[in-house]
Structures are given as C-alpha cells and as structure tokens.
PyMOL Python script that loads the backbone (N, CA, C, O; Angstrom):
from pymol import cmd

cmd.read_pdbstr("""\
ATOM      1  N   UNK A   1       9.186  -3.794 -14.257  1.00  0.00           N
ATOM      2  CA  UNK A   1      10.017  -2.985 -13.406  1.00  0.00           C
ATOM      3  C   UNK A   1       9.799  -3.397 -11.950  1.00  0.00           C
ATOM      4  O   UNK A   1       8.621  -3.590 -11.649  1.00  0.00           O
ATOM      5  N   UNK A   2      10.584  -3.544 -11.124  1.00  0.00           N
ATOM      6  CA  UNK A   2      11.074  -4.397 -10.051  1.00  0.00           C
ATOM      7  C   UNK A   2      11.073  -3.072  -8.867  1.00  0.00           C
ATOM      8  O   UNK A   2      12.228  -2.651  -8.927  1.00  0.00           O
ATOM      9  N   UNK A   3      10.417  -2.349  -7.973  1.00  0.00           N
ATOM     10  CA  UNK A   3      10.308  -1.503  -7.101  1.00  0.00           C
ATOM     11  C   UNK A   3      10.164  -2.451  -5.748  1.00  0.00           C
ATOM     12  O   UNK A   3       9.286  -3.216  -5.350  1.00  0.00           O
ATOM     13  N   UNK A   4      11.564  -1.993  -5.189  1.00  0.00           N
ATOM     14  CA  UNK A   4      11.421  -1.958  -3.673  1.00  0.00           C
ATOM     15  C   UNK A   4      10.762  -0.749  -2.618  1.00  0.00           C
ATOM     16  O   UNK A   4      10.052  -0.890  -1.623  1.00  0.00           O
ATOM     17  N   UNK A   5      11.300   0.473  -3.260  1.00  0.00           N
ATOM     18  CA  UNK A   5      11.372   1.530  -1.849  1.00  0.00           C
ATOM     19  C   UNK A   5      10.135   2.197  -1.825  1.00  0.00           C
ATOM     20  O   UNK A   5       9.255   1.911  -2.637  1.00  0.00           O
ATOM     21  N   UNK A   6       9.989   3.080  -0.944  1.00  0.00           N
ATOM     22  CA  UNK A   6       8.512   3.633  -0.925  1.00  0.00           C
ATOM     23  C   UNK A   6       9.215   4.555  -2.379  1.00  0.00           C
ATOM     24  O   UNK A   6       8.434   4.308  -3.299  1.00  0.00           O
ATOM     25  N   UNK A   7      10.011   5.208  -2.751  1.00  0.00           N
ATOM     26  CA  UNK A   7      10.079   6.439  -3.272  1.00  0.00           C
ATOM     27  C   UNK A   7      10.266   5.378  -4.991  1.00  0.00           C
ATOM     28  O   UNK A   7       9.845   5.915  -6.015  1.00  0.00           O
ATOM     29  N   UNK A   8      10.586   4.658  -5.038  1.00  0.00           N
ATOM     30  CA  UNK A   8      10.582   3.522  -6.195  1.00  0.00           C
ATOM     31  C   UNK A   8       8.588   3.587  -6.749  1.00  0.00           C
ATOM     32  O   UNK A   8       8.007   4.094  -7.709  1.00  0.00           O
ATOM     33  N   UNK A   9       8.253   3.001  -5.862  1.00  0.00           N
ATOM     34  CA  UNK A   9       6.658   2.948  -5.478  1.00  0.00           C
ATOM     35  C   UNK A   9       6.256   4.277  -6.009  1.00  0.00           C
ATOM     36  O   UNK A   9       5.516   4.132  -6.982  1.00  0.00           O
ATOM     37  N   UNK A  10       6.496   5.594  -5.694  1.00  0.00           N
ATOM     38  CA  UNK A  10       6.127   7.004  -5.779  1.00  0.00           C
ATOM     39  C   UNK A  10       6.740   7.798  -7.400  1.00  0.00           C
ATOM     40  O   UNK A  10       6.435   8.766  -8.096  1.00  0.00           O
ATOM     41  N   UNK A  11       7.660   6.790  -7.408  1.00  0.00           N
ATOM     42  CA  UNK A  11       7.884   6.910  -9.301  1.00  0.00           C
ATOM     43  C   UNK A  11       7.270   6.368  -9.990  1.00  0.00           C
ATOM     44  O   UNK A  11       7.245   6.811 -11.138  1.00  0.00           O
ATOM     45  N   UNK A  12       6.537   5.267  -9.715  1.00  0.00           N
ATOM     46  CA  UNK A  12       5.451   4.366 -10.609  1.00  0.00           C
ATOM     47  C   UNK A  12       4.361   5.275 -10.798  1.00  0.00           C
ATOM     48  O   UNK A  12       3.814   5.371 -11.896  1.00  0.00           O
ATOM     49  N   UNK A  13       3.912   6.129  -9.540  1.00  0.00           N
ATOM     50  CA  UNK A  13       2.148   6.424  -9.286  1.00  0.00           C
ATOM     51  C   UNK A  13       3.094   7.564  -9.971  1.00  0.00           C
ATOM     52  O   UNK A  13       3.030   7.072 -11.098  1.00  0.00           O
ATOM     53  N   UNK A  14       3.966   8.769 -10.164  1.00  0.00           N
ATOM     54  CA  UNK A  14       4.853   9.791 -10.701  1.00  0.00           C
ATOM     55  C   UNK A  14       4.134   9.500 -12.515  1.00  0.00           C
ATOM     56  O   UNK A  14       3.335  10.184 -13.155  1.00  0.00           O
ATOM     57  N   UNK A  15       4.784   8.327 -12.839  1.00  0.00           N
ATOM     58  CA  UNK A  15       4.517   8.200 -14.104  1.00  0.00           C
ATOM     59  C   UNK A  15       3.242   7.739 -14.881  1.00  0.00           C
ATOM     60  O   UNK A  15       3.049   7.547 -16.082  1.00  0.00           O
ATOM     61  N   UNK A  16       2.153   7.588 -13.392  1.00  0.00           N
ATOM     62  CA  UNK A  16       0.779   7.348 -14.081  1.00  0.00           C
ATOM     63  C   UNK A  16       0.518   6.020 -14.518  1.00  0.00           C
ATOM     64  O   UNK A  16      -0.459   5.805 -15.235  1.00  0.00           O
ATOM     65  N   UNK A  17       1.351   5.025 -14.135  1.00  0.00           N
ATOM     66  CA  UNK A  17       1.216   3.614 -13.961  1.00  0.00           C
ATOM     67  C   UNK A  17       0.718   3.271 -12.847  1.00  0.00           C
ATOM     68  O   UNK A  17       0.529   2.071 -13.048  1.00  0.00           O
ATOM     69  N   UNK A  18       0.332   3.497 -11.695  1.00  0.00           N
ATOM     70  CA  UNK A  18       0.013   3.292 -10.797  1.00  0.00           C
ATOM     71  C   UNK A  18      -1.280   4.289  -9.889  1.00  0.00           C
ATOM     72  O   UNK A  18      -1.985   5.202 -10.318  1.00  0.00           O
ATOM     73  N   UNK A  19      -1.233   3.854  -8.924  1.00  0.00           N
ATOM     74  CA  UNK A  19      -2.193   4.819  -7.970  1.00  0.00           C
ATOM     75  C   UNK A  19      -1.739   4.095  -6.607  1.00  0.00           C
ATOM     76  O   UNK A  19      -1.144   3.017  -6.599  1.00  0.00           O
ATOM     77  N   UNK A  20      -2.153   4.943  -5.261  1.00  0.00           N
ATOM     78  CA  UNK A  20      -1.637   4.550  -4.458  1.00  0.00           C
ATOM     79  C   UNK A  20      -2.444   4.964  -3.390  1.00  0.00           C
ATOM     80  O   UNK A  20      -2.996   6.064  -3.372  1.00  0.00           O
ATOM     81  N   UNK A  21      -2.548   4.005  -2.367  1.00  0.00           N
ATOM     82  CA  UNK A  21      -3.670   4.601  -0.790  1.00  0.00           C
ATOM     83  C   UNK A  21      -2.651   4.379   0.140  1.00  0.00           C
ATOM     84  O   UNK A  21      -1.866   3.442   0.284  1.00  0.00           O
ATOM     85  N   UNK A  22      -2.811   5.376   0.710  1.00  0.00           N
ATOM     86  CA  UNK A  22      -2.013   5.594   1.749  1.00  0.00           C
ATOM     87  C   UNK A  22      -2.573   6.117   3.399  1.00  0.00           C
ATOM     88  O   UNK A  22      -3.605   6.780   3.499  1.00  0.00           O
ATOM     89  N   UNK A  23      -2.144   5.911   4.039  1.00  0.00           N
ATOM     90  CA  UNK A  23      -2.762   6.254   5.394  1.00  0.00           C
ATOM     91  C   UNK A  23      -2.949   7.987   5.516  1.00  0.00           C
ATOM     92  O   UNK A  23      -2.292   8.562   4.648  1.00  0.00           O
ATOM     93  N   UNK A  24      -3.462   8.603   6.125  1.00  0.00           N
ATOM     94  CA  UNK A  24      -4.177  10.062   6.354  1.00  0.00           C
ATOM     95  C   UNK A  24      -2.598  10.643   6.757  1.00  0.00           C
ATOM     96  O   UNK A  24      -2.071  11.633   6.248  1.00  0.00           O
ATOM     97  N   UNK A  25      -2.158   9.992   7.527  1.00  0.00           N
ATOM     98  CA  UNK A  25      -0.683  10.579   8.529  1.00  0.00           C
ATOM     99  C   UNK A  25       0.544  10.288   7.540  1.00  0.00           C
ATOM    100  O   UNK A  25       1.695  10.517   7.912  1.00  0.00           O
ATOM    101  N   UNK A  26       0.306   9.856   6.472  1.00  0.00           N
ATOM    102  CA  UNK A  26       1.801   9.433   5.838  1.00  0.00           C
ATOM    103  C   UNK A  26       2.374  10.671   5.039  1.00  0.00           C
ATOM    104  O   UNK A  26       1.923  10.784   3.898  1.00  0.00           O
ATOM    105  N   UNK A  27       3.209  11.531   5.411  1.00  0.00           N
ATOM    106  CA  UNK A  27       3.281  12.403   4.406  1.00  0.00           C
ATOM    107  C   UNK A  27       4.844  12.259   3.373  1.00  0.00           C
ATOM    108  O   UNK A  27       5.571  13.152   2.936  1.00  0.00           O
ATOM    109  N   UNK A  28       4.927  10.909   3.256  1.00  0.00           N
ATOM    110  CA  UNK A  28       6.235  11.088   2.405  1.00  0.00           C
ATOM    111  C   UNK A  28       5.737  11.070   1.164  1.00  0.00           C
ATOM    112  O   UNK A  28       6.638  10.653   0.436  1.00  0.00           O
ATOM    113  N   UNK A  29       4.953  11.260   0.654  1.00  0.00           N
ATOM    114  CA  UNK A  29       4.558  11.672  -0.822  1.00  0.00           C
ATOM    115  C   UNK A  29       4.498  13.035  -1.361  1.00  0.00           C
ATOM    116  O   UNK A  29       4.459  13.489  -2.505  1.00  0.00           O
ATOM    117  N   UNK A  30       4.506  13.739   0.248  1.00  0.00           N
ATOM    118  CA  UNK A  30       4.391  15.023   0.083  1.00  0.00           C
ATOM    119  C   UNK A  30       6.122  15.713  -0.028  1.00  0.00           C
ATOM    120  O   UNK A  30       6.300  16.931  -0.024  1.00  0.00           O
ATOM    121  N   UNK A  31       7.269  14.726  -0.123  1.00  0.00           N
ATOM    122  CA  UNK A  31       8.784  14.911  -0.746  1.00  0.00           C
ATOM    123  C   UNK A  31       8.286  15.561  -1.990  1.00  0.00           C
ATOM    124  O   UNK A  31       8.668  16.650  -2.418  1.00  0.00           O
ATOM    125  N   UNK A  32       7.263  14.665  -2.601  1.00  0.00           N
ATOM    126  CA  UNK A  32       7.656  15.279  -4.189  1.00  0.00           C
ATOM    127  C   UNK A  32       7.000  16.430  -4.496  1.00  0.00           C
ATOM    128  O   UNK A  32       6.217  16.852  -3.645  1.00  0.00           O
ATOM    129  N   UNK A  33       7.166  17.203  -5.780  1.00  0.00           N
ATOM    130  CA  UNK A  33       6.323  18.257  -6.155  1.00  0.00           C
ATOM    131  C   UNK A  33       5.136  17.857  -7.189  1.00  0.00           C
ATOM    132  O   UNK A  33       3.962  18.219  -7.251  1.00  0.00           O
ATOM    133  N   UNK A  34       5.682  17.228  -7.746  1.00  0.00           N
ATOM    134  CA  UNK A  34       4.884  16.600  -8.903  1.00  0.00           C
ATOM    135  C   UNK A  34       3.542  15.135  -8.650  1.00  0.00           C
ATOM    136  O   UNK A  34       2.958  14.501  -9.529  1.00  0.00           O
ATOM    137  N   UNK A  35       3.418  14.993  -7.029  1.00  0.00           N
ATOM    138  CA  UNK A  35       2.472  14.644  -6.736  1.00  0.00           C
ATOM    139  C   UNK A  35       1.264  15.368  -5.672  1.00  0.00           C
ATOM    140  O   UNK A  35       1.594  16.428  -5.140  1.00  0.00           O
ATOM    141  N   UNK A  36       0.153  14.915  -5.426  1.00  0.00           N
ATOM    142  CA  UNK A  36      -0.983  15.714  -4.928  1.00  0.00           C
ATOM    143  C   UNK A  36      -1.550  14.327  -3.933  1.00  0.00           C
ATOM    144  O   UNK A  36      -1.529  13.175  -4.367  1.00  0.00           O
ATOM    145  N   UNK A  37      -1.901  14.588  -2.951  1.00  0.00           N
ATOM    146  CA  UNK A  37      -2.517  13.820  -2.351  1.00  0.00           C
ATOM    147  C   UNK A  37      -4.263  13.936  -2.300  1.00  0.00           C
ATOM    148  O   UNK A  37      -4.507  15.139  -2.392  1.00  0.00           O
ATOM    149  N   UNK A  38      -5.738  13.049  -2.176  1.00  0.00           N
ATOM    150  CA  UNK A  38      -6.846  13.317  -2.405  1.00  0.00           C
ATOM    151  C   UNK A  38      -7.149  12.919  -1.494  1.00  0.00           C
ATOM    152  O   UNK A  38      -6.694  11.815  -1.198  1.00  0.00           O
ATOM    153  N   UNK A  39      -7.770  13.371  -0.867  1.00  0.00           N
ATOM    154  CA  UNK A  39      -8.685  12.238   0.768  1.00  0.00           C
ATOM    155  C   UNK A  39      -9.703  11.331   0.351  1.00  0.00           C
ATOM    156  O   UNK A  39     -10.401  12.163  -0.227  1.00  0.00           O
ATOM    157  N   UNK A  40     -10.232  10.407   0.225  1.00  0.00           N
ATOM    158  CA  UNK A  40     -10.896   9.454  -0.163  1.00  0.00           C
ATOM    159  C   UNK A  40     -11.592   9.549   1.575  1.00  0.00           C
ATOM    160  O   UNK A  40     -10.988   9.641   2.644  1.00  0.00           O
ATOM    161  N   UNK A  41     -12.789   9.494   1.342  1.00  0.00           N
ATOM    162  CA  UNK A  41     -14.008  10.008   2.502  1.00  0.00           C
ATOM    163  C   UNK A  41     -14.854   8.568   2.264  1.00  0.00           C
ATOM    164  O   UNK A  41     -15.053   8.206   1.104  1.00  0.00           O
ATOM    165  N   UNK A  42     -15.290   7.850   3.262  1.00  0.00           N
ATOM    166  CA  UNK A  42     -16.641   7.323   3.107  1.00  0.00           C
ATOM    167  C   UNK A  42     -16.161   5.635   2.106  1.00  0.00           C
ATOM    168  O   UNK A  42     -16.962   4.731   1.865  1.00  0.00           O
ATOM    169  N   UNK A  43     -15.172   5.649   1.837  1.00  0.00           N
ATOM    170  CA  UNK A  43     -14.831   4.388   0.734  1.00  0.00           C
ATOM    171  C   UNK A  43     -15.883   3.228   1.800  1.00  0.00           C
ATOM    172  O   UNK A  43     -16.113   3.144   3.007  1.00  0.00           O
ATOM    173  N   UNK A  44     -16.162   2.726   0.985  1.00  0.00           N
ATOM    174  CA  UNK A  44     -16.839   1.488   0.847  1.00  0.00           C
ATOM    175  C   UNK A  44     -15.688   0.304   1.051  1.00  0.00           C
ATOM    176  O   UNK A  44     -14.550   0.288   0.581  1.00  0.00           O
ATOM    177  N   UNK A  45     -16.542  -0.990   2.162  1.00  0.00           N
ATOM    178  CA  UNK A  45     -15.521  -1.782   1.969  1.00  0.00           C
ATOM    179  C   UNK A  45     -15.199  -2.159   0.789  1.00  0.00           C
ATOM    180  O   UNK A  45     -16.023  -1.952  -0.102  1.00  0.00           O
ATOM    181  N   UNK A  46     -13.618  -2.967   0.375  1.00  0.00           N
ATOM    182  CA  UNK A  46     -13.131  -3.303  -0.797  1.00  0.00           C
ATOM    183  C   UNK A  46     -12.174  -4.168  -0.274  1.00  0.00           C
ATOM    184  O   UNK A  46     -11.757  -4.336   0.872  1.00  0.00           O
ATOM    185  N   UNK A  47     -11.850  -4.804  -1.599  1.00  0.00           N
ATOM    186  CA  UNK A  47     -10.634  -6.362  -1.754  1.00  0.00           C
ATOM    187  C   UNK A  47      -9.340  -5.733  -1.489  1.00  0.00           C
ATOM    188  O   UNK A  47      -8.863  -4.870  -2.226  1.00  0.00           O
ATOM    189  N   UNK A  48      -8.677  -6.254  -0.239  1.00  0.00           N
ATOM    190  CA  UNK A  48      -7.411  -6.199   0.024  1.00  0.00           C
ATOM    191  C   UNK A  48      -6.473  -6.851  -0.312  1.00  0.00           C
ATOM    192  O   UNK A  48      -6.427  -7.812   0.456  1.00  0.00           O
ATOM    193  N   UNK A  49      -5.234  -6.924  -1.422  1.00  0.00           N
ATOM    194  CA  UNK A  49      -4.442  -8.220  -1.469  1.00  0.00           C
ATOM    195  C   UNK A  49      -3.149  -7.943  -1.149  1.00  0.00           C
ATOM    196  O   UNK A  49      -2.797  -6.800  -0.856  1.00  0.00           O
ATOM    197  N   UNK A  50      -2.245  -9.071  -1.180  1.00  0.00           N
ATOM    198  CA  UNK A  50      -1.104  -9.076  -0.386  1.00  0.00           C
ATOM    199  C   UNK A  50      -0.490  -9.638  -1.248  1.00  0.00           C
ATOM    200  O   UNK A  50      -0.691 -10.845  -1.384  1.00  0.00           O
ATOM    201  N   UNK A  51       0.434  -8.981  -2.091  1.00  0.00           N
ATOM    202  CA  UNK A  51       1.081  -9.914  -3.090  1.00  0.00           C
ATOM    203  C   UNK A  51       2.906 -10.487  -2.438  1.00  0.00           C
ATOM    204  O   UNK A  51       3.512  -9.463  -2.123  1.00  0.00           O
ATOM    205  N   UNK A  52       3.385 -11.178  -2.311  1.00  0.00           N
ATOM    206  CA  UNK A  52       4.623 -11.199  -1.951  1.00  0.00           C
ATOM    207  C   UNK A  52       5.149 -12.294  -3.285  1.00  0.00           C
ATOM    208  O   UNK A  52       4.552 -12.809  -4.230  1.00  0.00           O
ATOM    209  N   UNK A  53       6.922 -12.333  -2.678  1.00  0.00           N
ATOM    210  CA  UNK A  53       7.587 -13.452  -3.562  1.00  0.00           C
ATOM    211  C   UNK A  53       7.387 -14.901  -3.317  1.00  0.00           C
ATOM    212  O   UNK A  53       7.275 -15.296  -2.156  1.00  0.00           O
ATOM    213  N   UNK A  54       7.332 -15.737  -4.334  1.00  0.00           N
ATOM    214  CA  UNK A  54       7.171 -17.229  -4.347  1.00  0.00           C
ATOM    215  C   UNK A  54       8.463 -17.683  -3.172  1.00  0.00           C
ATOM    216  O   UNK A  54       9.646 -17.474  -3.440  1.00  0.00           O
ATOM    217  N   UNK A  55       8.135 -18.154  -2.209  1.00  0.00           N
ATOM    218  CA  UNK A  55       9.037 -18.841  -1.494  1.00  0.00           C
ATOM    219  C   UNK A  55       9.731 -17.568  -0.409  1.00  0.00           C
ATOM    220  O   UNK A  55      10.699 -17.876   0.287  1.00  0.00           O
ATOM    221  N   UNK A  56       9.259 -16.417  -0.356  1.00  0.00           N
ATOM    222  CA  UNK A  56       9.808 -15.650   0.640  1.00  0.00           C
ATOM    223  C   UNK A  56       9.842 -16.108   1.733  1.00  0.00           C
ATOM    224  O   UNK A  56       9.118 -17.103   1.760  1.00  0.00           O
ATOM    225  N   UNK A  57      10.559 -15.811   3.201  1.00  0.00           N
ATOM    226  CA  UNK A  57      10.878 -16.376   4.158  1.00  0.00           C
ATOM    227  C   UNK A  57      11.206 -15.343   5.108  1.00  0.00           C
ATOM    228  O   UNK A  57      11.828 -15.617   6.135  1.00  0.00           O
ATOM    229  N   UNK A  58      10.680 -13.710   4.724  1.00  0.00           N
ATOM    230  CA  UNK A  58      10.786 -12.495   5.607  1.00  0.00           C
ATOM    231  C   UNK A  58       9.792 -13.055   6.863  1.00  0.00           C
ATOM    232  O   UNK A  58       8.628 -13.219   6.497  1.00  0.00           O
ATOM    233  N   UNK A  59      10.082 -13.394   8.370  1.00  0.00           N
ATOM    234  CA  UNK A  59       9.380 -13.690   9.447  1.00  0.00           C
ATOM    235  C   UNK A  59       8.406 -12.801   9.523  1.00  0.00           C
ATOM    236  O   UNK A  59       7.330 -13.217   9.953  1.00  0.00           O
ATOM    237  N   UNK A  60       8.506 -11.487   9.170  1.00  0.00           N
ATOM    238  CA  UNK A  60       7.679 -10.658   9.407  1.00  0.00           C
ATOM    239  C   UNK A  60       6.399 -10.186   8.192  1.00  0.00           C
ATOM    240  O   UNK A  60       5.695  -9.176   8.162  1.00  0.00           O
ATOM    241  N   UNK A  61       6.461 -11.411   7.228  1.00  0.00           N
ATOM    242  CA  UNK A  61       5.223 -11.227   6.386  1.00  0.00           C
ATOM    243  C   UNK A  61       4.534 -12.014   6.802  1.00  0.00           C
ATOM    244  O   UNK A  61       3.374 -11.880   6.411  1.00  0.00           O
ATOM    245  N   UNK A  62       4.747 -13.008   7.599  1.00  0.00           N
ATOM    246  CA  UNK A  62       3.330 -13.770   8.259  1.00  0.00           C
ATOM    247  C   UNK A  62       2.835 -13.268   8.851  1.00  0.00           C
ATOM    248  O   UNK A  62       1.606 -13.298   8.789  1.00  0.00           O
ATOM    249  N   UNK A  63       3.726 -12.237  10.106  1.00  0.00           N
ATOM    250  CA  UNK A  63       3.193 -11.585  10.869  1.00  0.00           C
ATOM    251  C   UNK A  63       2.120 -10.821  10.003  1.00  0.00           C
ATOM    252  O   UNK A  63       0.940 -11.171   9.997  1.00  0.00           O
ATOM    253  N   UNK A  64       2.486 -10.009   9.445  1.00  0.00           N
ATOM    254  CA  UNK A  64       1.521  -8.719   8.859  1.00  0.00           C
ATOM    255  C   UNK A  64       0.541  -9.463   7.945  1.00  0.00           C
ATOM    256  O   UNK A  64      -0.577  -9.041   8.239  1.00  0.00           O
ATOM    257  N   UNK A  65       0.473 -10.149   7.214  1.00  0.00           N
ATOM    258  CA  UNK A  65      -0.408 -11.313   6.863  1.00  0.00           C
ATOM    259  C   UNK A  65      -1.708 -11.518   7.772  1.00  0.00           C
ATOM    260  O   UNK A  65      -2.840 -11.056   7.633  1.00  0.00           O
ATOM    261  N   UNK A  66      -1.234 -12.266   8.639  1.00  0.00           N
ATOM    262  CA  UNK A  66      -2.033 -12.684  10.041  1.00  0.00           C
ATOM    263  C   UNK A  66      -2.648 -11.444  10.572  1.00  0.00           C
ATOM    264  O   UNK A  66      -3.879 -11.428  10.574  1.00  0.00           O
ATOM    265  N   UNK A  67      -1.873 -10.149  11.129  1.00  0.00           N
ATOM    266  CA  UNK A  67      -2.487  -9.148  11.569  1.00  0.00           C
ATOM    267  C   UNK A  67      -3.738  -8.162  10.872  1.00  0.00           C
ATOM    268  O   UNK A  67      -4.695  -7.443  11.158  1.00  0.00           O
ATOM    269  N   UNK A  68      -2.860  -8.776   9.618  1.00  0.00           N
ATOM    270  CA  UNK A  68      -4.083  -7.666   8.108  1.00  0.00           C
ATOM    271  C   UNK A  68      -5.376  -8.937   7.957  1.00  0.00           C
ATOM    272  O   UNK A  68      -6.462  -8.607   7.478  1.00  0.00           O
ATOM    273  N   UNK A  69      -5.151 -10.248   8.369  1.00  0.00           N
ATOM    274  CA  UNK A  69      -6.243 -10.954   8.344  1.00  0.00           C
ATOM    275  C   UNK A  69      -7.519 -10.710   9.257  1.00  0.00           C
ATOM    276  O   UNK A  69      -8.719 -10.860   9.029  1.00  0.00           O
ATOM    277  N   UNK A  70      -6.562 -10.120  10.786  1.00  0.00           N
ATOM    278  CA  UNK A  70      -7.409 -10.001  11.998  1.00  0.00           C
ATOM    279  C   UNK A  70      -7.918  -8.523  11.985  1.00  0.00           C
ATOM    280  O   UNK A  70      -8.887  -8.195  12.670  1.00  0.00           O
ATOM    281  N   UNK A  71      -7.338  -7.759  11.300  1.00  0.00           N
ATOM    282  CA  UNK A  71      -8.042  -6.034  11.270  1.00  0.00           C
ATOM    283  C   UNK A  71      -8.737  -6.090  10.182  1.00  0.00           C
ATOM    284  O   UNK A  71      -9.584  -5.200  10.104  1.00  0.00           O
ATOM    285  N   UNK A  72      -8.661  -7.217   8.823  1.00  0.00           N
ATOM    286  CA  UNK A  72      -9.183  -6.448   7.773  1.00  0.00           C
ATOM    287  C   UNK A  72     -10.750  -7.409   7.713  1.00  0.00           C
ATOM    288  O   UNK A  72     -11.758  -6.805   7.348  1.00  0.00           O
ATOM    289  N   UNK A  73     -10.836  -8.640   8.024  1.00  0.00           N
ATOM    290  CA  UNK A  73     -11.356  -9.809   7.299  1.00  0.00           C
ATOM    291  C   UNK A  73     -12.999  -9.167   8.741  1.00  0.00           C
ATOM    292  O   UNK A  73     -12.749  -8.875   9.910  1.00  0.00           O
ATOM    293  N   UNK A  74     -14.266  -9.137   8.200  1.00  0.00           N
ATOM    294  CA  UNK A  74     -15.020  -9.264   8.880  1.00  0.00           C
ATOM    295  C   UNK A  74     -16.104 -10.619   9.045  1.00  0.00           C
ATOM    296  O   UNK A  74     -16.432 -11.466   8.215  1.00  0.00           O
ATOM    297  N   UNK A  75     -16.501 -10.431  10.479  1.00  0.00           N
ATOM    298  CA  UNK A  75     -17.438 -11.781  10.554  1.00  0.00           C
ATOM    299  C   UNK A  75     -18.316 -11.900   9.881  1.00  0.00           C
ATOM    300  O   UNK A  75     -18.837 -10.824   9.586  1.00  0.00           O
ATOM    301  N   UNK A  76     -18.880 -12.984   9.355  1.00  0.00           N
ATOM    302  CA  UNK A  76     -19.365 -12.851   8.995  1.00  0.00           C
ATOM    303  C   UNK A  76     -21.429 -13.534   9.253  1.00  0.00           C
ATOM    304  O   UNK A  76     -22.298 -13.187   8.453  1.00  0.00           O
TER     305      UNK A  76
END
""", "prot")
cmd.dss("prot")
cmd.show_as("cartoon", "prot")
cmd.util.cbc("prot")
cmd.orient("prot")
C-alpha cells in the first residue's frame, strides 16, 4: 500500500501496521478519535532513516537529507 499524505500515514498506524513519532507540537493526529498520542521521555539515541524513491529528483530531499545529516549525525 502506497501512502502519500500525513492522514494516509495515520490510517496505517489506525490499523496497527505501523507506529509513528512525531514532534511534541504536531497535533494532527489528534483529527482522529481512534488514535492516542504517548510522550516518549528520555529516548535514547537511535537509527534514523530516510527512505525515498529510486531516482527521485524533489530539490528539496537533498535539502532535508543534508539538514537531517547536520542536526542528527554526531561527532564523533
């Protein structure tokens, strides 16, 4: 199943195929009734990935690529 939209995304984690992290301030999950949001406190660093399409050419996934490299990746 092929999901673009956030609310596509929010039918996956809906049907228990999924799970989802989301920022503290995002409240469009809170549209639905049938979901609950949990605060996750204290997480430990963890593996970030970036999946995109073979051969995409959106200018703005390098960007965010590059930027999630420079906020996420520590020195080491």
């Amino acid at each position: 199943m092929l999901v673009d939209t956030f609310e596509d995304k929010l039918e996956v984690v809906a049907d228990g195929r999924a799970v989802a992290l989301v920022p503290i301030d995002d409240r469009r999950s809170a549209l639905r009734d049938d979901l609950v949001t949990v605060p996750v406190e204290d997480i430990e660093p963890c593996q970030v990935v970036v999946v995109t399409r073979r051969g995409a050419t959106n200018p703005l996934l390098a960007h965010f690529c590059e930027s999630a490299k420079n906020l996420l990746v520590r020195e080491a």
